[in-house]
ZAMARGU-4260 file (C-alpha; in steps of 0.2 Angstrom, whole numbers, plus 5000, padded with zeros to 4 digits):
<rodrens>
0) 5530/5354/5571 | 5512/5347/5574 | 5498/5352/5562 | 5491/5364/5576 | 5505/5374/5578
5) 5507/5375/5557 | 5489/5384/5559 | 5492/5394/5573 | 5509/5400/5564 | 5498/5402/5550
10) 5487/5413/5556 | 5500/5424/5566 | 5511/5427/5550 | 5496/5431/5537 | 5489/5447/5545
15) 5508/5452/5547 | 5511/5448/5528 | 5496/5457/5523 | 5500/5472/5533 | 5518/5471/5527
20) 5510/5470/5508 | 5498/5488/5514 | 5513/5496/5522 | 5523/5494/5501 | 5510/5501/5495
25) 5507/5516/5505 | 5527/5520/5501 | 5525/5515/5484 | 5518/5535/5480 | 5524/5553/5484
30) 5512/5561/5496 | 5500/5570/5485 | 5499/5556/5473 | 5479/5547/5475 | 5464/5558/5467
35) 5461/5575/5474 | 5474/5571/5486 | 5478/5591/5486 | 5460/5592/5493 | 5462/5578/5508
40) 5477/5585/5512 | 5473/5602/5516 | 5457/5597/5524 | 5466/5587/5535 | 5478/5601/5539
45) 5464/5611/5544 | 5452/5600/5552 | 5453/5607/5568 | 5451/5625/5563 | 5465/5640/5560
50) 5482/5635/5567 | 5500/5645/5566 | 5510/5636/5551 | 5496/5624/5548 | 5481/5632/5541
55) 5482/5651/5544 | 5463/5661/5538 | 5464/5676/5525 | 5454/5690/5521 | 5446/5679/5509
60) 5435/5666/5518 | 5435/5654/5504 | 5456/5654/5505 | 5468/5646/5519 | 5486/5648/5522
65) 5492/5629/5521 | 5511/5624/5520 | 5519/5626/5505 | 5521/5608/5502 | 5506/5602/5507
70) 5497/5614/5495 | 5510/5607/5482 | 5516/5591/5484 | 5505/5583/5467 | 5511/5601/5458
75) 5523/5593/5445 | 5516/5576/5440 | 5498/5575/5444 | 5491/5569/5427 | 5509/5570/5419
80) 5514/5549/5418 | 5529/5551/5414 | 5533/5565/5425 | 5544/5559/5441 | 5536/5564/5459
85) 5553/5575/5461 | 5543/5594/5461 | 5554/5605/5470 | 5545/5610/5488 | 5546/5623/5499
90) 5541/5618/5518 | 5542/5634/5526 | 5535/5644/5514 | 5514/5645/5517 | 5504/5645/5501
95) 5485/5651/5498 | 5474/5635/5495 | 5455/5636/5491 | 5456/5619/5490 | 5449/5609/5505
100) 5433/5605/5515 | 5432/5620/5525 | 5423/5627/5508 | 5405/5620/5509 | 5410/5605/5520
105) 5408/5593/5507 | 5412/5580/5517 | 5409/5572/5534 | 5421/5578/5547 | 5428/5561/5555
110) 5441/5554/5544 | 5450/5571/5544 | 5449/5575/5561 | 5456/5557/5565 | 5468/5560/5552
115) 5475/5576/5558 | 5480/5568/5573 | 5495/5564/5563 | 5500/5582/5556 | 5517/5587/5560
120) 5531/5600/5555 | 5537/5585/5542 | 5524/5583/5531 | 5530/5567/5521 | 5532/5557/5541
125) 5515/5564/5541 | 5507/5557/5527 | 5516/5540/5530 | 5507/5539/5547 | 5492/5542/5540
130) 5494/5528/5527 | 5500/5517/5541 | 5487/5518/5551 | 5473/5514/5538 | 5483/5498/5532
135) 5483/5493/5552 | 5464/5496/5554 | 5459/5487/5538 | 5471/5473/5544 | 5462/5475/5562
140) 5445/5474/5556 | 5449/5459/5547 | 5456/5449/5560 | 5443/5455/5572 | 5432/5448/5562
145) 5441/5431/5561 | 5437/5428/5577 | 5422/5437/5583 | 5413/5426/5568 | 5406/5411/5569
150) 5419/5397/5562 | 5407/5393/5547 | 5408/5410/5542 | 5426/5416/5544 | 5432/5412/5525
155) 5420/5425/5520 | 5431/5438/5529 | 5446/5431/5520 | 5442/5427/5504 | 5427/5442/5501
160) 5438/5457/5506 | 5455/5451/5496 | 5450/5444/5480 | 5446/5461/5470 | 5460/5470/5481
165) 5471/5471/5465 | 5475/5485/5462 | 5464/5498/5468 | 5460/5494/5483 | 5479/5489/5487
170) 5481/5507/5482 | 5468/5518/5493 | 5468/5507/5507 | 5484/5513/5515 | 5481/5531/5508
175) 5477/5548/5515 | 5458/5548/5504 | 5444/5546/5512 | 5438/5530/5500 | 5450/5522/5512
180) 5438/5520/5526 | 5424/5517/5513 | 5434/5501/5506 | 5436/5497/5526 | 5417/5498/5529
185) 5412/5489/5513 | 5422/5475/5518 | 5417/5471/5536 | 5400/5479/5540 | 5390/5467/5531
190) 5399/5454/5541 | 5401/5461/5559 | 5380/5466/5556 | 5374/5447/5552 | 5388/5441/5562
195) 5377/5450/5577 | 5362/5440/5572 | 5372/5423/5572 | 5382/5425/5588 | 5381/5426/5607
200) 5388/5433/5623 | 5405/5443/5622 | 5407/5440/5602 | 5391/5447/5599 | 5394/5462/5611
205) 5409/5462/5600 | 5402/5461/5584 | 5387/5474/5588 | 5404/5485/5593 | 5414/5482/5577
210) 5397/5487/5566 | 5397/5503/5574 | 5415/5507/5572 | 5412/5503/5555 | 5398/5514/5552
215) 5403/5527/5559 | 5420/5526/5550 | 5412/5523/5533 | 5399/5537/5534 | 5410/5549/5543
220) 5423/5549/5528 | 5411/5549/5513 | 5393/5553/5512 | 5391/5540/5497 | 5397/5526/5512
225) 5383/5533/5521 | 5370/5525/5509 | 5383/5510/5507 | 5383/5508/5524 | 5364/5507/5526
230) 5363/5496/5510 | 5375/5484/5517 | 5363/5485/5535 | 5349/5479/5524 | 5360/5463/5519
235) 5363/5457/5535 | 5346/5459/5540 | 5340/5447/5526 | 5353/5436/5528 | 5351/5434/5545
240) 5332/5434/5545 | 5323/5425/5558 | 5306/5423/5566 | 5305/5422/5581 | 5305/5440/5596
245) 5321/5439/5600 | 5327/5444/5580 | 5315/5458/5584 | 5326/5464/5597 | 5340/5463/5588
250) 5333/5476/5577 | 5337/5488/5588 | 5357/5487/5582 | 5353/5490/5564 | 5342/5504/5566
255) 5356/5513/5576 | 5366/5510/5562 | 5354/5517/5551 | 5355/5534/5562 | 5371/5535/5562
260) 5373/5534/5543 | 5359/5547/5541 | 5365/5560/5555 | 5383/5559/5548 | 5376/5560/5531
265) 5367/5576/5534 | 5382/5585/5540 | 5391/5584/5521 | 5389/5596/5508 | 5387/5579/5498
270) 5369/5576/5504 | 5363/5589/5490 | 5368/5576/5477 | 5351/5572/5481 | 5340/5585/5474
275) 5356/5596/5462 | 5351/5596/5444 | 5363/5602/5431 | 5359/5609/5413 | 5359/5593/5402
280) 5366/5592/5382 | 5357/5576/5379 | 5339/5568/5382 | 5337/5557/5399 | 5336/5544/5386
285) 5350/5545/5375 | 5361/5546/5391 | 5350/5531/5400 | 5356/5520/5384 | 5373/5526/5382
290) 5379/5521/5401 | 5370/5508/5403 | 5383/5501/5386 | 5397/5510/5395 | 5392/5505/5414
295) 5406/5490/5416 | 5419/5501/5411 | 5416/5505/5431 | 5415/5489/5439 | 5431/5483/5431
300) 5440/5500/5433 | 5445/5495/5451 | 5453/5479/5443 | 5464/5488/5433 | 5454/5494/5419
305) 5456/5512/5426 | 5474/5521/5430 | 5480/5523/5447 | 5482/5539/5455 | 5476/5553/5446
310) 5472/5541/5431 | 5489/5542/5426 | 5496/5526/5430 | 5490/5514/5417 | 5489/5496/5423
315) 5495/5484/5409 | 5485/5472/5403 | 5493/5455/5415 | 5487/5466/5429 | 5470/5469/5425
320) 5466/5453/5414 | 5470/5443/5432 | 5460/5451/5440 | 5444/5452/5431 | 5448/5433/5427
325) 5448/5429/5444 | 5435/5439/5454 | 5422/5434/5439 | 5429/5415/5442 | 5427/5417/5459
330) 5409/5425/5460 | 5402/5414/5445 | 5408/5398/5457 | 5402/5408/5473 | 5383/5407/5464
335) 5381/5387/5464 | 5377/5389/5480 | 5365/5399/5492 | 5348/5402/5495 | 5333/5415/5492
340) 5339/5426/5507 | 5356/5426/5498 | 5349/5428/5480 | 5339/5442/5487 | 5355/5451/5494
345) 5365/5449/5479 | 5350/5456/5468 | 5350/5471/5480 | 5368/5476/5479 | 5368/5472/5460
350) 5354/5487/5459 | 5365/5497/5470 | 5379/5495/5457 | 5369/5497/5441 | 5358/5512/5448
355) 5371/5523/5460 | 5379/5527/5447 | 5366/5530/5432 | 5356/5541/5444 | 5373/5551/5445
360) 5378/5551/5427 | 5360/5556/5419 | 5359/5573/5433 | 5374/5577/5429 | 5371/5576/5408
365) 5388/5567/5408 | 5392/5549/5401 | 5404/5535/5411 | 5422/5542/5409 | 5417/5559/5418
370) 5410/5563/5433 | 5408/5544/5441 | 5425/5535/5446 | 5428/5517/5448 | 5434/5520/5467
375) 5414/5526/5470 | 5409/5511/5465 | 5419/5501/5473 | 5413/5497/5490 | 5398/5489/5481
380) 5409/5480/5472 | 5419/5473/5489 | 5401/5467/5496 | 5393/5460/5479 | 5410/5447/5478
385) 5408/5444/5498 | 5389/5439/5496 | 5391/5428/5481 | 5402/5417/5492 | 5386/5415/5504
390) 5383/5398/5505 | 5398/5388/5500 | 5400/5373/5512 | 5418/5374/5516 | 5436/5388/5518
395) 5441/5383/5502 | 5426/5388/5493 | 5425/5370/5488 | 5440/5372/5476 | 5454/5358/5473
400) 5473/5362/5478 | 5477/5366/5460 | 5463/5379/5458 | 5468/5386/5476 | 5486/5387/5469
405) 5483/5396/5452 | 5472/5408/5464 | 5487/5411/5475 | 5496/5413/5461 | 5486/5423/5449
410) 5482/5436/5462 | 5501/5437/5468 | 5507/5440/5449 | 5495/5454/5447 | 5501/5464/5465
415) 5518/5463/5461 | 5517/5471/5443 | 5504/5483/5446 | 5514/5487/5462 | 5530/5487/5451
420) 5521/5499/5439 | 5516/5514/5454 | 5532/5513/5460 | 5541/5516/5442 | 5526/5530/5439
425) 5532/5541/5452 | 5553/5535/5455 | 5557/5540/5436 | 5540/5542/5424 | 5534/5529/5414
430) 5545/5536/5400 | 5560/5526/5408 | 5553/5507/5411 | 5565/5497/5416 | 5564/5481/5431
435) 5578/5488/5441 | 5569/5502/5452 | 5586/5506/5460 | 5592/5512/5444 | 5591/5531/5439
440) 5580/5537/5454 | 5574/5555/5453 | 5560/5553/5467 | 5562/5543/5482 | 5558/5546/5502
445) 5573/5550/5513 | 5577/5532/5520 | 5590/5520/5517 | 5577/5509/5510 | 5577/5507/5493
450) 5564/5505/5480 | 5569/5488/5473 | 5569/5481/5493 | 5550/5486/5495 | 5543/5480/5479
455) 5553/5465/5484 | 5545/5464/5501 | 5526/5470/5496 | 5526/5457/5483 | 5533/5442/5492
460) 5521/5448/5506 | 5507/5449/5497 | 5509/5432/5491 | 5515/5425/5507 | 5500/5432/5516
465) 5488/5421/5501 | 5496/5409/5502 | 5494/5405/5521 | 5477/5409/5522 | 5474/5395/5506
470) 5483/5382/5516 | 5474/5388/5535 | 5458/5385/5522 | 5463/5371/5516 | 5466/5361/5532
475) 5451/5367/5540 | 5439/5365/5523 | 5428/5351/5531 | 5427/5359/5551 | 5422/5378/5540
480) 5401/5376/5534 | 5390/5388/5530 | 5375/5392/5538 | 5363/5378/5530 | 5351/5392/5531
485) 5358/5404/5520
</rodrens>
């Protein structure tokens, strides 16, 4: 087999692994199992309005009539670790719910109407659409992107949106929660948006196409990704500065972008967050102090740090340690390189990720550990560890074999335990550990595939799908340089 046909096998086998990976995880949970899932679900169930056995209306306008299931499938072990997902259900039965976004519209109506393309009589097959088709568009958007980007800029897809993937990402990406399609955004919009600026003919027509699909999936699932959405506009822009009237012209793409985000953003009940105040126990200062000493607890809670699901799967200590170690290995390498454009970008996320989330905790008189979760955070996260790679002359990101190995590695041991540890949270409780998934199930989906099988699979995929695109980096790391400019 020539060296050519090694790459091209390559590159063919790791988005395949890499969905593979997605696809464990979004059967590694019982539907109901990410945060407020109760809510997303019945919000999806009644996006399109009242339906017969699918979201009936009451004499109450605040209550629907959902299926019993739905309205209970998180009923038994929601906050309960040790509780197996096996909470009895009846799917006939309908079941009063006050919980969904037909309330105050809270938040933007896309990602549940998309969503409820996938509601059925079977709710489980429903949910595991739904999961399947996030994992495929994450996967889609990546690979689009591999291609539609200039050669010199196509490690940034790779190694920016899969480094601090472990675990939380791996967890909501192929999930029914709306940070799904945040995560999605926050990994691709910065890069299809400069990508416009630096490319011509079909790509860019491409490029200007994928930022819109982006944007529109971003700010149409949360209001939050609205703002993340124009602040990751603003990156492209500086990094892809020029003077000269055609870059003028270009403008035209990010101030769409920019409409988008705010027209979506004023149809969520969310854009109050604004201008709501809430009575507060301590002085702006005391708070100010005290979470600005707690604020990391954030920005590593999407490493680990933080429990999965409804914060009641704990990540042991080889899962988060990884991952901490490597994103900050990788960002701290990522900053020998760059330039003021990039400096500048960086600086702006890093305000994004210190003040978001101090405006939110000192309204709402609350410290960091309620109120503010990691998984808002996160998409700021996903773009600060994709700029910091700006610059670095080659697919490798200039590291040896060795260090690409330990990376391969590292980032393969912490998927297969944290994935281990979600499946063992819901199959049995984390009161019976044990290696053997197969042994004492008490919660499982009805198919013949066993829980050992897709740890097995997600975690050899995972691994697999690293470890190509180190070596597809390592054979192209003189052909891939950055922008000289940037």
């Amino acid at each position: 087999m020539t060296r050519r046909t090694r790459q091209i096998v390559a590159a063919v086998m790791a988005p395949l692994a890499l969905l593979l990976a997605l696809l464990a995880w979004g059967v590694s949970s019982p539907p109901g199992s990410s945060p407020d899932e109760d809510y997303h679900m019945g919000s999806i169930w009644c996006a399109n309005g009242p339906a017969a056995d699918r979201c009936e209306t009451t004499a109450d306008a605040t209550t629907r009539e959902l299926p019993g299931d739905v309205v209970k499938a998180a009923s038994c072990f929601a906050f309960h670790g040790g509780q197996a997902a096996s909470c009895p259900l009846d799917e006939h039965a309908m079941e009063p719910s006050t919980r969904g976004n037909w309330l105050d519209n809270g938040y933007p109506p896309v990602f549940y109407a998309v969503m409820s393309a996938f509601v059925s009589s079977d709710m489980s097959v429903s949910i595991i659409l739904m999961r399947s088709l996030n994992a495929l568009l994450f996967v889609g958007m990546l690979v689009a992107l591999f291609f539609l980007l200039p050669l010199r800029s196509r490690h940034l897809v790779l190694w920016g949106a899969l480094v601090a993937i472990v675990p939380l990402g791996a967890f909501l990406i192929p999930s029914v929660n709306p940070s799904s399609w945040s995560i999605i955004q926050a990994s691709g919009l910065w890069l299809a948006t400069w990508g416009f600026f630096l490319q011509s003919g079909k790509k860019k027509v491409g490029l200007a196409a994928l930022a819109v699909l982006l944007m529109v999936m971003g700010a149409g699932a949360r209001s939050d990704s609205a703002a993340y959405g124009v602040l990751a506009v603003a990156v492209a822009v500086v990094l892809g500065f020029r003077r000269d009237r055609r870059f003028l012209l270009e403008l035209l793409l990010p101030v769409a972008l920019v409409i988008i985000a705010a027209s979506l953003f004023l149809t969520s009940g969310q854009s109050g967050v604004l201008t709501a105040e809430t009575e507060r126990t301590q002085s702006i200062y005391s708070l100010l102090v005290a979470n600005i000493q707690l604020l990391p607890q954030l920005w590593v809670g999407a490493l680990g740090t933080w429990g999965l699901g409804w914060f009641d799967t704990p990540m042991p200590p080889l899962v988060w340690v990884t991952s901490v170690v490597v994103v900050g290995a990788v960002v701290f390498w990522g900053l020998k390189a760059g330039s003021p454009r990039k400096g500048l970008a960086l600086i702006g996320v890093a305000a994004g990720l210190v003040a978001v989330p101090l405006y939110i905790l000192v309204r709402e008189g609350v410290t960091v550990g309620t109120g503010v979760q990691p998984r808002y955070v996160y998409p700021m996260m996903v773009m600060f560890v994709g700029i910091a790679l700006v610059g670095l002359r080659s697919a490798t990101l200039g590291m040896s074999r060795l260090q690409l190995a330990v990376l391969v590695a590292s980032l393969g041991i912490a998927n297969s335990m944290a994935l281990h540890i979600n499946l063992r949270r819901y199959i049995t409780g984390l009161d019976d550990p044990g290696m053997n998934l197969d042994r004492d199930v008490e919660w499982w989906w009805n198919t013949p595939i066993s829980p050992m099988t897709v740890w097995i699979a997600g975690s050899v995929a995972f691994t697999l799908a690293i470890a190509l695109l180190a070596a597809l980096a390592w054979t192209n790391r003189e052909r891939a340089l950055a922008p000289a400019s940037v």
